[in-house]
C-alpha positions in Angstrom: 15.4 -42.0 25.0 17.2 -40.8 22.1 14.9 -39.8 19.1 15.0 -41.6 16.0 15.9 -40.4 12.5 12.4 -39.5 11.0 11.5 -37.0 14.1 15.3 -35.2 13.9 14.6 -34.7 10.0 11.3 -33.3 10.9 12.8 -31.2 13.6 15.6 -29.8 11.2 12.8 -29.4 8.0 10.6 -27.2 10.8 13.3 -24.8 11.7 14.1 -25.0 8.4 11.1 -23.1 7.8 11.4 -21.1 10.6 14.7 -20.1 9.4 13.9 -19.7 5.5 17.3 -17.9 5.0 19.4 -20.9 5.8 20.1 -24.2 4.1 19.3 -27.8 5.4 23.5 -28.9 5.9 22.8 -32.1 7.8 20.1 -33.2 10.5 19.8 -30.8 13.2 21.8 -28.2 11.4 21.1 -25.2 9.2 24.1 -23.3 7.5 24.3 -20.2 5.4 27.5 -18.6 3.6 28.6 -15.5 4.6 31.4 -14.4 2.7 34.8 -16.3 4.2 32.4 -17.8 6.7 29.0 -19.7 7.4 26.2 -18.7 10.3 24.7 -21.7 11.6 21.7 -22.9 13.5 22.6 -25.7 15.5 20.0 -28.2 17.3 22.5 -29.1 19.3 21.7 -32.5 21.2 21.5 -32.6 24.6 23.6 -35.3 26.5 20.6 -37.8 27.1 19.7 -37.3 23.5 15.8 -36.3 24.2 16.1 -33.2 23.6 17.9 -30.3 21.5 19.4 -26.6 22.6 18.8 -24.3 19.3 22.0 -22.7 19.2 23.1 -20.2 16.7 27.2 -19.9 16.0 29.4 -18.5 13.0 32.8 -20.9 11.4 35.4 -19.5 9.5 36.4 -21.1 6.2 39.7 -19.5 6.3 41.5 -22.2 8.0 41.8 -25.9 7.4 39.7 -27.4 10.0 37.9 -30.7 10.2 34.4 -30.0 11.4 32.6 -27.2 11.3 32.9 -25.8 14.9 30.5 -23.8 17.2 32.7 -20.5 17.3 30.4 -18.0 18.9 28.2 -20.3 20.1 24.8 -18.6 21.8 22.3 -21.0 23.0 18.7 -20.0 23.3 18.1 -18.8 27.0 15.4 -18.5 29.7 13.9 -15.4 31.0 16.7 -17.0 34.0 19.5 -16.9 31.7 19.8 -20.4 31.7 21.0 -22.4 28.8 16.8 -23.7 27.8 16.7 -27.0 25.8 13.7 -28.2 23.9 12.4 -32.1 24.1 11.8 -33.4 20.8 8.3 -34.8 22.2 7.6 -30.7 22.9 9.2 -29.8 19.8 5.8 -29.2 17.6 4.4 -26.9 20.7 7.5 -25.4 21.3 9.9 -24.7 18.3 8.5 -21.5 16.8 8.2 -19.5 20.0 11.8 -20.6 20.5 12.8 -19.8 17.3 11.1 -16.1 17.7 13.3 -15.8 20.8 17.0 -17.4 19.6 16.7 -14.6 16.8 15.6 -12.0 19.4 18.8 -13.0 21.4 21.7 -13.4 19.1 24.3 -11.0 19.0 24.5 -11.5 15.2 21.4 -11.4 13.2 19.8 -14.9 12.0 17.5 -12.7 9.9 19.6 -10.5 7.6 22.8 -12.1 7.2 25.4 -10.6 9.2 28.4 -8.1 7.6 31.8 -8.7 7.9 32.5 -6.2 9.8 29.8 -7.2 12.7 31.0 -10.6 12.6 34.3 -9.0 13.1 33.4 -6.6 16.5 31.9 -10.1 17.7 35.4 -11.9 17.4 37.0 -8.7 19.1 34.6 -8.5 22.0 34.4 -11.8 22.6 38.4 -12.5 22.6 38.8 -9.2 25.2 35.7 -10.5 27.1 37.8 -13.9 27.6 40.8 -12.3 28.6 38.7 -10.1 31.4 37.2 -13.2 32.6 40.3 -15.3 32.8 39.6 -17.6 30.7 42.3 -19.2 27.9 43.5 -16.6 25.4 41.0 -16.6 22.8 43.6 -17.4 19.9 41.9 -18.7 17.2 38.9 -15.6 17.5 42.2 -12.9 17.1 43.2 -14.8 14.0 39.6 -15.4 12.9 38.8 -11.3 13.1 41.7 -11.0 10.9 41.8 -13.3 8.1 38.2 -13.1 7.5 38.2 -10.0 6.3 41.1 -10.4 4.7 39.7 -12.7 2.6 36.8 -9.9 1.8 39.4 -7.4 0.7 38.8 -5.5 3.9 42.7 -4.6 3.7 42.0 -1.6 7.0 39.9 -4.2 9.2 42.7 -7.1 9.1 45.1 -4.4 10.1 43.2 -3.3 13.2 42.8 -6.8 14.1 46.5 -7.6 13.5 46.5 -3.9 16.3 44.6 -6.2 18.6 46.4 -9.2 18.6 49.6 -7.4 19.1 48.1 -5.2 22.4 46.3 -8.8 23.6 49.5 -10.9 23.4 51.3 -8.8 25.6 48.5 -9.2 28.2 48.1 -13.2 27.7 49.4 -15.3 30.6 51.6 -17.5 28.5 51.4 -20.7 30.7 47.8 -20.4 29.6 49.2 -20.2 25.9 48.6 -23.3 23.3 51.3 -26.5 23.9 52.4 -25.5 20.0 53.0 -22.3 20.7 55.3 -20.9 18.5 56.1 -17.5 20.7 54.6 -13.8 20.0 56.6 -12.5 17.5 56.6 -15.7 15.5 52.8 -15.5 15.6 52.3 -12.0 14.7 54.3 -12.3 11.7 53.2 -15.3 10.4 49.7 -13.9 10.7 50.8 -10.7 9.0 51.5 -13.1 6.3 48.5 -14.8 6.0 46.3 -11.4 5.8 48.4 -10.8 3.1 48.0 -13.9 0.8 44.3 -13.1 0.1 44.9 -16.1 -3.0 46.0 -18.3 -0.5 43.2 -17.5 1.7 40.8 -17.9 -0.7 42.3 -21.1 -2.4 42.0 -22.5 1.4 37.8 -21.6 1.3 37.4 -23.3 -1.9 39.2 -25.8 -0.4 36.8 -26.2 2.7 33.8 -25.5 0.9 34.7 -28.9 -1.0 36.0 -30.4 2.2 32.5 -29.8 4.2 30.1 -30.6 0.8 29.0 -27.1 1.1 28.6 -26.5 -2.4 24.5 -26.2 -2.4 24.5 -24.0 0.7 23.5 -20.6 -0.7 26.0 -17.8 -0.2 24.6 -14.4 1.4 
């Protein structure tokens, strides 16, 4: 049975605590700003709705977008390697020992916020990563690992993201390509233009800040 409101606020308040570095953003999710970007702890639901897979994720602000998505999604695994959810009737028992091990596993630190630049190698590795496991070109993580740190004034790590995007175009299988495609050279050039309107970037993270109501979430 799904759970009911009072025992997801509890859950979300505990990891809350767990997680003193993060902001309550809505039940079953903890944000913090990181520069052009939030980290987020996500108590992601599990289909039958009993139970919750902590799940910790970054979202860029420096594109109009109408949730805030899971990009980099790592859920909290088993000594197996399996994806392990938590039942909210377990949750008291189970949450902090969970909690311990999600920050023990994530790539990018739920402790310390995160740099820029290690959010950055995590959108490279994981965009060449997709490419060497044939999955869909990882589009939207090459433009992510560029404008964000454009939008930090990190002028030289845009560029060698706008180097990667040019090498990993070449490489994508374009029947594998978005249907809006608008064709490699159109791509690179309008991103070479976006990296370079650091206003426009900006004025687009205001925007979404208002957008998503994240105003109150404190800003690393």
């Amino acid at each position: 049975m799904k759970t009911d409101a009072a025992t997801a606020k509890q859950v979300t308040a505990d990891w809350a605590r767990a997680f003193d570095g993060f902001d309550i953003w809505r039940p079953l999710r903890l944000l913090r700003r990181v520069g052009p970007l939030v980290q987020g702890i996500t108590l992601d639901r599990s289909t039958s709705g009993d139970a919750y897979f902590p799940t910790v994720h970054i979202h860029a602000l420096t594109r109009p977008f109408p949730v805030i998505s899971l990009a980099l999604g790592q859920r909290l695994a088993s000594s197996s390697k399996m994806q392990e959810s938590i039942r909210f009737t377990d949750h008291a028992e189970a949450y902090l020992d969970a909690a311990r091990r999600l920050a023990g596993q994530a790539r990018l630190s739920v402790d310390a916020p995160p740099t820029v630049g290690e959010v950055v190698t995590e959108l490279r590795a994981s965009a060449i990563a997709q490419h060497g496991m044939g999955w869909p070109p990882a589009v939207e993580e090459v433009e992510d690992s560029i404008l964000i740190p454009s939008a930090s004034g990190d002028r030289e790590l845009a560029e060698e993201g706008l180097q990667l995007a040019q090498d990993l175009v070449k490489k994508w299988p374009k029947h594998r390509l978005p249907p809006d495609w608008v064709g490699e050279k159109a791509w690179i050039t309008s991103l070479s233009m976006e990296a370079d309107n650091v206003e426009g970037l900006r004025a687009i993270i205001e925007s979404q800040v208002r957008a998503h109501k994240l105003a109150k979430i404190r800003q690393s």
